[in-house]
C-alpha positions as CSV (number, residue, x, y, z in Angstrom):
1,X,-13.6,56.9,6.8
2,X,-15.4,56.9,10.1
3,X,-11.6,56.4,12.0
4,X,-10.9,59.4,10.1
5,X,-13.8,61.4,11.0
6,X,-13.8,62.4,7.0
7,X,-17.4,62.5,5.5
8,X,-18.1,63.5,1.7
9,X,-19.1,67.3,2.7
10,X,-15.4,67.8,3.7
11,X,-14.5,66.7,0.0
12,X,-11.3,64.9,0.6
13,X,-9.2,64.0,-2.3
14,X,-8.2,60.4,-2.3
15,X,-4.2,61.5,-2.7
16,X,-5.1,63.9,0.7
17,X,-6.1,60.7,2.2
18,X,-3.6,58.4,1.0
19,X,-0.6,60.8,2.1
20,X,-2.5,61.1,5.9
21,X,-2.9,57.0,6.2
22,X,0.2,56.4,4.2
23,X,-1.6,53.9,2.4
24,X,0.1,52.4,-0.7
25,X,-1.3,53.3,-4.3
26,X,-1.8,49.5,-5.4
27,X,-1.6,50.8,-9.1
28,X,1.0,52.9,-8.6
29,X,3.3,50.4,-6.9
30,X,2.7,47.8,-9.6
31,X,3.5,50.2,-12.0
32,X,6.9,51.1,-9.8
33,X,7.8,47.2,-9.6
34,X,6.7,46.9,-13.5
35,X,9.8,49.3,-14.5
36,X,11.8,48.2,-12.0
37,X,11.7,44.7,-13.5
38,X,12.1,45.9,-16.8
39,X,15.5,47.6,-16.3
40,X,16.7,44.6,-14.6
41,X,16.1,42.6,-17.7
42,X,17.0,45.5,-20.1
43,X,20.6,44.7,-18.2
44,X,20.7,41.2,-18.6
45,X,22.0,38.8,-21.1
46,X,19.7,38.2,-23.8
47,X,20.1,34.8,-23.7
48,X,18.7,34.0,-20.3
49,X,16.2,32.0,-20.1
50,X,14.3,34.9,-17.7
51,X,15.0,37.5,-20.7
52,X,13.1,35.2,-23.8
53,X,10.6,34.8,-21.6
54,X,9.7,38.3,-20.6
55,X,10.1,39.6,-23.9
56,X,8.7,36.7,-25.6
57,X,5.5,38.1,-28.0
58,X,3.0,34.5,-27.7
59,X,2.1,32.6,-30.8
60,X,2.1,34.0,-33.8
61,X,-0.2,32.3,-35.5
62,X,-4.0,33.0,-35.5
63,X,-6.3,30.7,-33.8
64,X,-8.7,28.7,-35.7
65,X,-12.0,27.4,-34.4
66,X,-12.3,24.4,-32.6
67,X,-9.7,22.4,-30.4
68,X,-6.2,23.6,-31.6
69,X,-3.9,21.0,-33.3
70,X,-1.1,22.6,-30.9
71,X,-0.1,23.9,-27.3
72,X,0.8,27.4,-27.3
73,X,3.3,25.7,-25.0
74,X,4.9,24.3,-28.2
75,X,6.0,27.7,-29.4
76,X,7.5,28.7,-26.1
77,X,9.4,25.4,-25.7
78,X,10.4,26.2,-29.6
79,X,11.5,29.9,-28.4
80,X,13.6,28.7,-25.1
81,X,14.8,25.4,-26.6
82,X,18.8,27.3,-26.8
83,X,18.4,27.8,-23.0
84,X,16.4,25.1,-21.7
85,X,18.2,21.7,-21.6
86,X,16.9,18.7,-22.1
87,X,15.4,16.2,-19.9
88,X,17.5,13.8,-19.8
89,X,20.2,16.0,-18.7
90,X,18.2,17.2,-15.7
91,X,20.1,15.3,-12.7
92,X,17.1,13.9,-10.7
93,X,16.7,14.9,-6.9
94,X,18.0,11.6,-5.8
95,X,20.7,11.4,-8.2
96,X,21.5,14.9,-6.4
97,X,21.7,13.7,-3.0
98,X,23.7,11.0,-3.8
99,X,26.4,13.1,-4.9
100,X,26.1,15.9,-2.6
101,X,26.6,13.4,-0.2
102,X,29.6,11.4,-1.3
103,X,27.7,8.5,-1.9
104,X,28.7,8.7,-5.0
105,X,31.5,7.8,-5.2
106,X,32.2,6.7,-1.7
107,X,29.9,3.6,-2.2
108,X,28.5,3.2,-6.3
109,X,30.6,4.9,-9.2
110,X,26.7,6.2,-10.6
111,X,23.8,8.0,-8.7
112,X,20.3,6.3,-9.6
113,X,17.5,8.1,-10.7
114,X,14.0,6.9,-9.1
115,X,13.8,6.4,-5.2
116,X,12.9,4.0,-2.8
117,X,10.5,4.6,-0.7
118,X,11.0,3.4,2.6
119,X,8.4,3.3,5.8
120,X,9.2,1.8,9.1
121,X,6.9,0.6,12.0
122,X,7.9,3.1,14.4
123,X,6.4,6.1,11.6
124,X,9.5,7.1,10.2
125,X,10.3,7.6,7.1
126,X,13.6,8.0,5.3
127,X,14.1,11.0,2.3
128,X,17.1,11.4,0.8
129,X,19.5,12.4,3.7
130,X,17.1,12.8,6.7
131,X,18.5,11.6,9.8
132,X,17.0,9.5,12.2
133,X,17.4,7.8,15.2
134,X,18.7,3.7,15.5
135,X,15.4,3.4,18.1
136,X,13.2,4.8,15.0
137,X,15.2,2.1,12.4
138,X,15.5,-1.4,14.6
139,X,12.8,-2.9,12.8
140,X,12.6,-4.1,8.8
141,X,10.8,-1.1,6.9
142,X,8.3,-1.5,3.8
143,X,9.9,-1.4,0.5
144,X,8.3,0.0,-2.5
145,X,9.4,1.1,-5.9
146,X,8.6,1.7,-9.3
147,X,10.0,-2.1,-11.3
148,X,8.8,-4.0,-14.1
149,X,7.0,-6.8,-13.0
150,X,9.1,-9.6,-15.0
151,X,12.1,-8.3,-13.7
152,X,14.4,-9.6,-10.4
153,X,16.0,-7.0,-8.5
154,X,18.6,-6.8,-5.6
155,X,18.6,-4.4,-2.8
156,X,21.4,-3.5,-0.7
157,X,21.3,-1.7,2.9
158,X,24.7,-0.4,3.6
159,X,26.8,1.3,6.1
160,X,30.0,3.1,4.0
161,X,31.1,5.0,7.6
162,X,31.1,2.0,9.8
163,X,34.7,2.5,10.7
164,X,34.9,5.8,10.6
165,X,38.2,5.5,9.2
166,X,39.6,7.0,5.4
167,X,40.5,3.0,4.0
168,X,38.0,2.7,2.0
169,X,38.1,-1.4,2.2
170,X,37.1,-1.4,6.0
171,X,34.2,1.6,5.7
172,X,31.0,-0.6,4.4
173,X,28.7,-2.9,6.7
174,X,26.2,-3.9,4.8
175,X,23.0,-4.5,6.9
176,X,19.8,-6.4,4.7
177,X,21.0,-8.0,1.2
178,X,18.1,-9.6,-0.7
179,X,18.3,-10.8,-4.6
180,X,16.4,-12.5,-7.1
181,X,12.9,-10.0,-6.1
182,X,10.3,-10.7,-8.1
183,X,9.1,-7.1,-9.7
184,X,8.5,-4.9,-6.1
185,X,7.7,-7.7,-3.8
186,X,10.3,-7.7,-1.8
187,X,9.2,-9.9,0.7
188,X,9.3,-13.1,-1.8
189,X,13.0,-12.2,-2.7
190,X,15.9,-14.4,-1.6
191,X,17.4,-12.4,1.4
192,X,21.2,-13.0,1.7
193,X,21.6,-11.3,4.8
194,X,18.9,-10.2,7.4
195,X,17.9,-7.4,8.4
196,X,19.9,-5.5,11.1
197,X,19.2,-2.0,12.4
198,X,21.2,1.4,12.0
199,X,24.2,1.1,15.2
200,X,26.8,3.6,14.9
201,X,29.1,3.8,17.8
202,X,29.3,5.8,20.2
203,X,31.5,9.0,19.5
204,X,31.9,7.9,16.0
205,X,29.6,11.0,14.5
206,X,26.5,10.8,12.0
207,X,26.6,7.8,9.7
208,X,25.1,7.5,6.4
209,X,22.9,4.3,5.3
210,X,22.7,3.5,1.9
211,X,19.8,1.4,0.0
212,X,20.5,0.6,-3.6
213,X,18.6,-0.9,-6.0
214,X,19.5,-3.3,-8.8
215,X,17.4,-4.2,-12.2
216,X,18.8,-8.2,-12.5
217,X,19.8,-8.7,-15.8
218,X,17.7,-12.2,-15.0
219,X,17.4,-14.7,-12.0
220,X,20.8,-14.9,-10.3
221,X,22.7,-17.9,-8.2
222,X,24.2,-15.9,-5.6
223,X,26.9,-18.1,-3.5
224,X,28.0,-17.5,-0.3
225,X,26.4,-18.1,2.9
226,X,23.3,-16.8,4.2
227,X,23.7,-14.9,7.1
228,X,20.8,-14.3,9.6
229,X,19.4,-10.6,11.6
230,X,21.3,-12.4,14.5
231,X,24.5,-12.7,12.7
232,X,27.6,-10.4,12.2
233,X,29.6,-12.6,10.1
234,X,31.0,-11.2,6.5
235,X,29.0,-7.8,7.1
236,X,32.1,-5.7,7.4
237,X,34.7,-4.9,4.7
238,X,31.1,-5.3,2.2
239,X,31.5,-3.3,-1.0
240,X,28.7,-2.7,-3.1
241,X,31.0,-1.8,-6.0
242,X,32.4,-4.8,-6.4
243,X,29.2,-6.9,-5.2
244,X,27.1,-5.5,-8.5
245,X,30.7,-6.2,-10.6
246,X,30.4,-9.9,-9.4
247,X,26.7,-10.6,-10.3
248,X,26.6,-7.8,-13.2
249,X,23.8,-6.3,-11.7
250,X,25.2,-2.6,-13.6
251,X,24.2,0.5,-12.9
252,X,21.3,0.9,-9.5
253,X,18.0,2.4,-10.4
254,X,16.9,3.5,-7.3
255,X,18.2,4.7,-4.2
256,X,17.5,6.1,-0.9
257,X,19.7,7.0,2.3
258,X,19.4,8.2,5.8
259,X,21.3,9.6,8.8
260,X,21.6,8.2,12.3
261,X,24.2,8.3,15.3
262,X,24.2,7.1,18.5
263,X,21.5,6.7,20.9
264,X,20.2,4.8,23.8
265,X,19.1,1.6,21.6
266,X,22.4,1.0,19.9
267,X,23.8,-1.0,23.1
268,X,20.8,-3.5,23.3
269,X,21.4,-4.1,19.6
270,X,24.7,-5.2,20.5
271,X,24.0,-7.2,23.1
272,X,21.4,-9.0,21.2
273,X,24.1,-9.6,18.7
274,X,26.6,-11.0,21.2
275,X,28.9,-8.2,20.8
């Protein structure tokens, strides 16, 4: 009050003070909010979620002493159940990135659910969309994923925009193909093709690249030849599609993609490939 000059001999009413500092009446503006909320849900459907919970009274039943035998959570989830869906119709935030970005169907007819987490050496790491740069990407990353341990998988590394054309038979390179992994450990799996980095051509836009997992439905004898990180050989024209078709590998389980274009790297990857 001393900014004020007020003292308690000039007996100052708090609404007299509040009016001169056009300070906000915290219980008042709740209050104001309060009914403002309650109109907005006196107008809404009743069978919004947002409307059975505001109006929603708590459990009914009394409590008893000692740990109860339920979650007051249970008689929410048993008052929303109409509204809420279930959880296995809750599209996972992979499986959404997948199809907001065309992956689906552009490259596999089915999103996956669980990720791949992916680390390379330079500190990047890729998330669902992010886009990086071909210097950031040259080198293998770390693979890691949630698999059962007496399982093989397959991951793919794919490039569905390497043409940047609309025929959908020319559009995938795939880049690192490794089968028969033992549970996570990728490293002991039997790699079909080496690695090679993200290198989009110049004037040819933002790329997407694709890694897809694969639950083995056992230990597979994959033909063809082996190709190494120095080789370009059967990479293009690659379609993942038709690659789990051939080795009934069915639907991926985990996914992750990134984003790259053109940069200053992309030419020494191409001259270390002898293109």
């Amino acid at each position: 009050m001393e900014r004020l000059n007020i003292q308690r001999k000039h007996r100052k009413r708090n609404t007299e003070i509040r009016k001169t500092t056009k300070i906000i009446d915290a219980l008042e503006h709740s209050l104001k909010l309060k009914w403002k909320w309650a109109g907005h849900i006196a107008r809404m459907d009743r069978e919004k979620w947002t409307h059975k919970v505001t109006t929603w009274q708590g459990p009914t039943n009394k409590r008893q002493r000692g740990r109860p035998r339920e979650k007051w959570v249970n008689e929410f989830q048993l008052t929303t159940a109409a509204v809420i869906p279930p959880k296995e119709a809750i599209m996972s935030l992979v499986a959404q990135a997948f199809q907001a970005s065309k992956i689906v169907p552009d490259v596999i007819p089915t999103a996956p659910e669980a990720t791949i987490e992916l680390k390379y050496p330079s500190g990047a790491v890729a998330s669902q969309g992010n886009e990086l740069t071909p210097t950031q990407v040259k080198n293998q990353p770390s693979v890691s994923y949630k698999a059962d341990p007496a399982a093989y998988y397959t991951l793919v590394f794919t490039d569905p925009d390497n043409y940047n054309t609309t025929e959908p038979v020319y559009r995938e390179w795939h880049h690192w193909l490794v089968g028969n992994i033992p549970g996570n450990k990728v490293s002991q799996g039997e790699v079909l093709s080496g690695y090679i980095g993200s290198g989009p051509p110049e004037g040819t836009g933002i790329h997407r690249y694709v890694f897809i997992l694969y639950k083995q439905p056992g230990k597979i004898n994959f033909d063809g030849t082996r190709l190494t990180n120095k080789s370009i050989d059967g990479r293009a024209a690659f379609s993942t599609k038709k690659f789990a078709e051939k080795y009934n590998l069915g639907a991926p389980v985990a996914g992750n993609f990134y984003r790259a274009q053109f940069d200053d790297y992309v030419p020494q990857l191409y001259k270390s490939l002898g293109v």
